[in-house]
C-alpha positions as CSV (number, residue, x, y, z in Angstrom):
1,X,-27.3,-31.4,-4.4
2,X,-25.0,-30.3,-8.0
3,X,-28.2,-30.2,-9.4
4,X,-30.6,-27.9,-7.0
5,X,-27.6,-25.5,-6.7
6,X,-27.2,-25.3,-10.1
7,X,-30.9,-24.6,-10.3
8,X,-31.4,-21.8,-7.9
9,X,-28.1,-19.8,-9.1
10,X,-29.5,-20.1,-12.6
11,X,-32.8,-18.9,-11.3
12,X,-31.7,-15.8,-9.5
13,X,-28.8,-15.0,-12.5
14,X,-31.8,-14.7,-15.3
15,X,-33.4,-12.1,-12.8
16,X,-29.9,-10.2,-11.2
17,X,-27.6,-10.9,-13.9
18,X,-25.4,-7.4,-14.8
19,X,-26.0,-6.3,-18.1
20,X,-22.8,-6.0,-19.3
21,X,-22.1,-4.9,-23.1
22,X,-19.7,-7.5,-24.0
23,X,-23.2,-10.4,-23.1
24,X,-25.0,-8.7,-25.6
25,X,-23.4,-10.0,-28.8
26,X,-21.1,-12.7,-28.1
27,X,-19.1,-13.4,-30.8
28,X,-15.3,-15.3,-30.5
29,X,-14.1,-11.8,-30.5
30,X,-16.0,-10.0,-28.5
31,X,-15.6,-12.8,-25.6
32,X,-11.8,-12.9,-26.4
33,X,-11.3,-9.1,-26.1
34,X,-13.3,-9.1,-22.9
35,X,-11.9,-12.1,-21.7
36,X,-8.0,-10.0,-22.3
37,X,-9.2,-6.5,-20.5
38,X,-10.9,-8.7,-17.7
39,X,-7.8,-10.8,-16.2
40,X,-7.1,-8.8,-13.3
41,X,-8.8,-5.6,-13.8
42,X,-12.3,-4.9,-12.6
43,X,-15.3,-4.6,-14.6
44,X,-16.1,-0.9,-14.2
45,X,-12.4,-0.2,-15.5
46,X,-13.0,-2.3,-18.2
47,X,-16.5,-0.9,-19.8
48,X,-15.7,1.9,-21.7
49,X,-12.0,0.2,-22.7
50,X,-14.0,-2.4,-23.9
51,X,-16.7,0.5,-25.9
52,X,-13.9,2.0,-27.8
53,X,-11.8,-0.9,-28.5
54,X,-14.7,-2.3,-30.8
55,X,-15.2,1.3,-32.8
56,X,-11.6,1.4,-33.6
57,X,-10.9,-2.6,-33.7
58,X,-14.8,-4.1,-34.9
59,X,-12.8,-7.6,-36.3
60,X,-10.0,-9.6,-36.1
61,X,-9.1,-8.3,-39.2
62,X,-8.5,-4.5,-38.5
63,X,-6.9,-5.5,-34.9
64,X,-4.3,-7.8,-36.9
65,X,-3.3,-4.9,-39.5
66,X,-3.1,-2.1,-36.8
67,X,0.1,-0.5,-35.4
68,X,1.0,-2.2,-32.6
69,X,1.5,1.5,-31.4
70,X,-2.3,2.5,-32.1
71,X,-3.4,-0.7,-30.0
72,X,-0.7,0.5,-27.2
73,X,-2.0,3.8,-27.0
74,X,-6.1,2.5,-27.0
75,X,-4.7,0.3,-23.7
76,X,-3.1,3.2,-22.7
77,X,-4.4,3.7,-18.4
78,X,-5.8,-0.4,-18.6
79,X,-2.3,-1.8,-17.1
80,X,-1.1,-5.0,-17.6
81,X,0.0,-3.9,-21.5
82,X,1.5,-7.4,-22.1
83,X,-2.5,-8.5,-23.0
84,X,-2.7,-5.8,-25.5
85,X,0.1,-7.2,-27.3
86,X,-0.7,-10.6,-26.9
87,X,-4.2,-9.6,-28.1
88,X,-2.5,-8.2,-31.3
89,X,-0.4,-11.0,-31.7
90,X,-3.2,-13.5,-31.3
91,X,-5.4,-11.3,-33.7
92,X,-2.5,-11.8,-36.7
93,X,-2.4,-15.2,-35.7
94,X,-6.0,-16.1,-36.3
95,X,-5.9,-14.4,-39.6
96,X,-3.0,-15.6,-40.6
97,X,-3.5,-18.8,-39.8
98,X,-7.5,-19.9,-39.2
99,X,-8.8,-17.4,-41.6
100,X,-10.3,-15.4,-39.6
101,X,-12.2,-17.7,-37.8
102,X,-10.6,-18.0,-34.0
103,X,-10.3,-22.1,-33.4
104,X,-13.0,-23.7,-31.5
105,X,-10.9,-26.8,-30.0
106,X,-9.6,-26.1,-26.3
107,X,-5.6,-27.8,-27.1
108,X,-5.6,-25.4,-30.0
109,X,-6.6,-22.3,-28.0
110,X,-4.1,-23.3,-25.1
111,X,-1.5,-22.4,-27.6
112,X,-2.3,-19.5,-29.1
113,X,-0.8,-16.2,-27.4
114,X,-2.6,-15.1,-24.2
115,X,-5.0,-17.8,-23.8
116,X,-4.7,-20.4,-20.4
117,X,-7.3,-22.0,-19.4
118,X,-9.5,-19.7,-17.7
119,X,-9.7,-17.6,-20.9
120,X,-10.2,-20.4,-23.0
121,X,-12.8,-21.8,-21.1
122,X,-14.7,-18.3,-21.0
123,X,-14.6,-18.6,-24.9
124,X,-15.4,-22.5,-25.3
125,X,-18.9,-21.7,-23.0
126,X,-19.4,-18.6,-23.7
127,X,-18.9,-17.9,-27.7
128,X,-18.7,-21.8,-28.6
129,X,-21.4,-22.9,-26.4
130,X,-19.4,-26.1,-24.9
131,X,-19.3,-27.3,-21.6
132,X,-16.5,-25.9,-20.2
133,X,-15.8,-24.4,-16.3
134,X,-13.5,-21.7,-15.5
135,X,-12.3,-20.4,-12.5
136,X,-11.7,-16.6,-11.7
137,X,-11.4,-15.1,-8.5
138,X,-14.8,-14.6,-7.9
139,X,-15.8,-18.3,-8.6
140,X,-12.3,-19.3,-6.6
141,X,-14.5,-17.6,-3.4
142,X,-17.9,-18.7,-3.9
143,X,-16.7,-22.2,-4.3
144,X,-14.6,-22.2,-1.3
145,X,-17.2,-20.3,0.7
146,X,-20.1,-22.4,-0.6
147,X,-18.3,-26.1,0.4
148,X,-16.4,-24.4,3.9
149,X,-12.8,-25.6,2.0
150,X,-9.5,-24.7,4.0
151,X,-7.3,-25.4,1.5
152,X,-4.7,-23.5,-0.1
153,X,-6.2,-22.0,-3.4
154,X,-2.8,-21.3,-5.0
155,X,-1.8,-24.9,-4.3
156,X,-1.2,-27.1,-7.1
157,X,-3.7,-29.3,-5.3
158,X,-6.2,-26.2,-4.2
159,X,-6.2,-25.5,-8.2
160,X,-7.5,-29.1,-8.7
161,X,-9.8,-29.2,-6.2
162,X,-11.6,-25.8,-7.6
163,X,-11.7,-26.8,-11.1
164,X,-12.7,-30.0,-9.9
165,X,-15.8,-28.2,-8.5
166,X,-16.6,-25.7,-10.8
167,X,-16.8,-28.2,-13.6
168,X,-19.3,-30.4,-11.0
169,X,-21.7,-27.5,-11.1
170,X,-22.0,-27.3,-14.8
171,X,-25.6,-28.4,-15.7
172,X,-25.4,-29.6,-19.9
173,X,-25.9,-27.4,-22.1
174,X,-25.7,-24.0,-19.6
175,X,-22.4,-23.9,-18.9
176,X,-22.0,-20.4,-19.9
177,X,-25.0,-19.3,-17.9
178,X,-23.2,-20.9,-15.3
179,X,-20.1,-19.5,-15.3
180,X,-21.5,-15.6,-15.8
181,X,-24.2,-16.6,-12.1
182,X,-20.9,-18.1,-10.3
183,X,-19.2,-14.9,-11.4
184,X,-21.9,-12.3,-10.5
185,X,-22.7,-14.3,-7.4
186,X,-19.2,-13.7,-6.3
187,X,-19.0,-9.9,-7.8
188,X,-22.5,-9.1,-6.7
189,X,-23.1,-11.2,-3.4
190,X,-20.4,-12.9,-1.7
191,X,-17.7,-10.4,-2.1
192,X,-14.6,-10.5,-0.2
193,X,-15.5,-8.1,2.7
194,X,-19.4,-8.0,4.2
195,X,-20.9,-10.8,1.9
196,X,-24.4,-10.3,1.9
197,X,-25.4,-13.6,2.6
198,X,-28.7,-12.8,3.4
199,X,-29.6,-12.1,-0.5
200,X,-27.6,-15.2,-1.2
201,X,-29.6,-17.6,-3.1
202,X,-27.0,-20.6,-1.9
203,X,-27.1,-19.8,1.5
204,X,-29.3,-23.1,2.2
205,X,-26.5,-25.0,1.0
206,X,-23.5,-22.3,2.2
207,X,-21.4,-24.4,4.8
208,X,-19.1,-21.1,5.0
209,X,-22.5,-19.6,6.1
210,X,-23.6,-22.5,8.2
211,X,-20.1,-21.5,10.6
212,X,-21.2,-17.9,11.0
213,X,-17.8,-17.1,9.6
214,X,-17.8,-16.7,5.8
215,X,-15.2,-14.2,5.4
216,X,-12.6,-16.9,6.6
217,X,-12.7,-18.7,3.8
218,X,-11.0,-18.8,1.4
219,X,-8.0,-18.8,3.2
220,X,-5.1,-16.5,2.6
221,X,-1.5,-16.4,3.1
222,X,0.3,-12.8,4.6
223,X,2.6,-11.4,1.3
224,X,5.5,-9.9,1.7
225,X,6.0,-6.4,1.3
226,X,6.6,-4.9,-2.0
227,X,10.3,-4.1,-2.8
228,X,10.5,-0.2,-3.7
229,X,12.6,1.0,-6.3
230,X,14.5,4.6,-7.0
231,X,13.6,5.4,-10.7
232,X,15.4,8.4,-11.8
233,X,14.3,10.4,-14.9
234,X,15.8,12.7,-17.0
235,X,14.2,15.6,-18.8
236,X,15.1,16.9,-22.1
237,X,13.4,20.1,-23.5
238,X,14.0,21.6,-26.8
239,X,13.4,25.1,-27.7
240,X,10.3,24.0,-29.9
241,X,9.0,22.8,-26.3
242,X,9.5,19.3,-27.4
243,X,11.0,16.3,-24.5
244,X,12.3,13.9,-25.7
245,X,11.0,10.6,-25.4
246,X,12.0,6.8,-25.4
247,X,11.0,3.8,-26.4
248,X,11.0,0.5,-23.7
249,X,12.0,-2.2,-25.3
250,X,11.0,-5.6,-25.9
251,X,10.6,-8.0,-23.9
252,X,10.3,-6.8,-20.4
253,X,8.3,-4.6,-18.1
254,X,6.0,-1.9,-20.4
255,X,7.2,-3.4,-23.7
256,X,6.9,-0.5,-26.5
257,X,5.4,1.8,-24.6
258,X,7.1,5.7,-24.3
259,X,8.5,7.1,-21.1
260,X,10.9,9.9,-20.4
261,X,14.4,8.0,-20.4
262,X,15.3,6.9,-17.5
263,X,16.8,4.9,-14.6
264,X,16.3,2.0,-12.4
265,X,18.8,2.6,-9.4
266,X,17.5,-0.1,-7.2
267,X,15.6,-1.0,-4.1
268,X,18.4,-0.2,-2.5
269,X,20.4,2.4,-4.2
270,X,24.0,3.0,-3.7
271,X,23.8,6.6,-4.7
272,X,21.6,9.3,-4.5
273,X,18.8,10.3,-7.2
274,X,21.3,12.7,-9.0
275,X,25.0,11.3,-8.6
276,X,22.9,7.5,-10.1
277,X,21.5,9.6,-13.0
278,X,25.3,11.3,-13.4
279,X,26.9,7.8,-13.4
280,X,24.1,6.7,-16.1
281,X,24.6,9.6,-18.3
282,X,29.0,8.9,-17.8
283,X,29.0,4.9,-18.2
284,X,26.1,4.0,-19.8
285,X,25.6,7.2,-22.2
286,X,29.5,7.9,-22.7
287,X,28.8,11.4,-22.2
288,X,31.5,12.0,-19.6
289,X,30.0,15.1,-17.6
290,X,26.7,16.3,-18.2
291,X,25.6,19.1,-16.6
292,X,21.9,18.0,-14.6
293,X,19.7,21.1,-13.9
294,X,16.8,21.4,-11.9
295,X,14.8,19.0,-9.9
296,X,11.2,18.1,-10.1
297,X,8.7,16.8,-7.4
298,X,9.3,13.1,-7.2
299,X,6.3,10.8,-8.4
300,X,5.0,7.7,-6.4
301,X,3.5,5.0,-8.3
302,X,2.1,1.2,-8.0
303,X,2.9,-1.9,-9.8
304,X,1.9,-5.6,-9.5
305,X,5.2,-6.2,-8.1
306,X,6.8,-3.8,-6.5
307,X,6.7,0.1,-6.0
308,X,8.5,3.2,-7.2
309,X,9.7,6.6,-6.6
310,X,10.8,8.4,-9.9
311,X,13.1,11.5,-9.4
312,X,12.8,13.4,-12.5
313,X,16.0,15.8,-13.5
314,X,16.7,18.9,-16.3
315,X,19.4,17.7,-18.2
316,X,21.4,19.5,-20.2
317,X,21.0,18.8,-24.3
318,X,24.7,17.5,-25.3
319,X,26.3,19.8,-27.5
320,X,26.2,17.4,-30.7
321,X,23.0,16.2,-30.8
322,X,24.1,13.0,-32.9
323,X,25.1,12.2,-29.2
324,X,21.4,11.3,-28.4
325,X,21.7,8.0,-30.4
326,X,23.5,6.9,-27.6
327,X,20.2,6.0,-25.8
328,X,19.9,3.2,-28.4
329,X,21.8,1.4,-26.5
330,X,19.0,1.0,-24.0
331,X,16.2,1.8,-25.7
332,X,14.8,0.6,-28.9
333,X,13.9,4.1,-30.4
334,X,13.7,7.7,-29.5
335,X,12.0,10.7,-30.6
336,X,10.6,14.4,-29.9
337,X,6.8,15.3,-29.5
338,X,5.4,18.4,-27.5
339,X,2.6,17.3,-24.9
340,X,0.3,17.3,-27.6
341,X,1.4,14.8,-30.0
342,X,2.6,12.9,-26.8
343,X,-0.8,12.4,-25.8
344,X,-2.6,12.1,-28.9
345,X,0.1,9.9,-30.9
346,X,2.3,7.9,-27.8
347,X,1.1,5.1,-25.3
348,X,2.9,6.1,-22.4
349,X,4.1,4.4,-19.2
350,X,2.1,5.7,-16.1
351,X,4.1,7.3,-14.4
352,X,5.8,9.2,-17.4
353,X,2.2,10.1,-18.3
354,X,2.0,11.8,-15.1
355,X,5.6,13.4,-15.5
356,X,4.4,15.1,-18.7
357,X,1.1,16.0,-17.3
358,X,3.1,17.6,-14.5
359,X,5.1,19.4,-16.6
360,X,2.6,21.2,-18.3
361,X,1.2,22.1,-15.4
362,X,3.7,24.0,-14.4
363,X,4.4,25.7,-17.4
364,X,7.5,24.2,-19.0
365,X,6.6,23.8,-22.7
């Protein structure tokens, strides 16, 4: 039955494939920079990311002598910034290291930065040719839809059992084919909500189908809610209509990229937005009692993980400036841009992005 699946998705794929830029010239590095921008981000996002990246990064060669800041801010509104600098790092790696030439051998690619198995077996089939499976969420779905499996797909065992699967339906020599139908079967056709089984070309063979209740499967668990966090912000202006910015630092959350400095008071904060930006500014700063001016509207934003509220301030410039080193204590570096070379020059957090945006707006530069 491997075989007459295989068949038919292949069949409808060459006629309803998506024409998507990164098939049409698939080098190591064109799959891998796909490959990056594609883990967890959809493909729409992705296309014109994708466009620019390969005007100002053509090679692995002018990725791996780039500013890590001028790869930042090309990422900059893609999320998930860790890949861009795993990206980067990978890119100095393969020049350094392979000449140029990224390694074609799947142990070899498990270690390089960025690359599990999913990516590397999107590379191996789909730049290299080999017979290689991979499993995304869209191939996690059809799979479970088309065999009617109940199982738990983030289970240890569930993760067999689909790569078990996926590798089954690999006919020799196709296996990039393959993976791309799966994929656009699941993007295209059985999507998560209102599959259209009815242009399905599996539906023969469908036992999700067969039960009349396709949606069911795979299964899911209920996740918690997210944990919401008070970020407070403060906002220093200069009379050249500069703010001051800051740099996150490395590792963590947003690694190198620019926000207004700032904050995290907790899920559960013990003081309000203001006094926890006071006690920040006293302990952490050393700057004993700085005068905070002016509130701003309060931004929302979403992350993987959890949620936040940022509270931006005015706050006072100290009256020696030499005082403002103090933020190298939590942050890496600091500078002053207007709007301008903020936008042009910085790769900012999200919600700081906003924050300036807002502040220009409303006429504070």
């Amino acid at each position: 039955m491997s075989v007459e699946i295989s068949r038919r998705l292949l069949t409808w794929f060459a006629a309803n494939g998506r024409d998507l830029p990164w098939r049409h010239e698939r080098t190591p590095y064109r799959v891998a920079v796909a490959e990056f921008m594609l883990q967890q981000t959809q493909v729409r996002q992705v296309i014109p990311y994708y466009q620019r990246w390969l005007q100002r990064f053509p090679s692995w060669v002018t990725l791996a002598v780039a500013p890590l800041d001028d790869v930042l801010k090309l990422w900059e509104g893609l999320g998930y910034y860790s890949r861009a600098r795993r990206l980067h790092q990978l890119a100095q790696i393969v020049v350094a290291d392979y000449g140029g030439q990224l390694p074609s051998q799947e142990k070899t690619l498990l270690a390089l930065p960025g690359i599990g198995r999913y990516t590397a077996g999107a590379i191996l089939s789909l730049a290299f040719g080999q017979d290689m499976p991979l499993l995304d969420g869209n191939v996690r779905r059809v799979l479970a839809r088309l065999y009617a499996w109940g199982g738990d797909p983030n289970s240890r065992e569930g993760e067999r059992w689909l790569w078990a699967q996926s590798r089954a339906l690999l006919p020799s020599g196709q296996a990039g084919a393959m993976n791309e139908a799966l994929m656009d079967l699941g993007a295209m056709i059985c999507t998560p909500r209102g599959p259209r089984c009815d242009l399905c070309p599996l539906a023969a063979y469908c036992l999700a189908f067969t039960s009349g209740r396709p949606e069911a499967f795979p299964s899911s668990s209920l996740k918690p809610p997210l944990p919401h966090h008070q970020i407070v912000a403060a906002v220093w202006q200069d009379t050249a209509g500069r703010f001051l910015l800051a740099k996150r630092p490395l590792p963590g959350l947003l690694a190198s990229l620019w926000e207004f400095p700032s904050i995290d008071c907790g899920a559960e904060p013990a003081y309000p937005p203001d006094a926890c930006l006071q006690k920040w500014l006293a302990t952490e700063m050393g700057w004993g009692r700085t005068l905070i001016g002016a509130a701003l509207p309060p931004l929302r934003h979403a992350y993987t993980h959890f949620r936040l509220t940022l509270y931006p301030f005015y706050v006072s410039l100290p009256a020696k400036t030499d005082m403002l080193n103090s933020l190298l204590k939590t942050y890496p570096a600091w500078r002053w841009a207007t709007p301008t070379q903020a936008r042009q020059g910085l790769a900012m957090t999200g919600v700081s992005g906003r924050l300036l945006a807002q502040l220009v707006r409303e006429g504070s530069i």
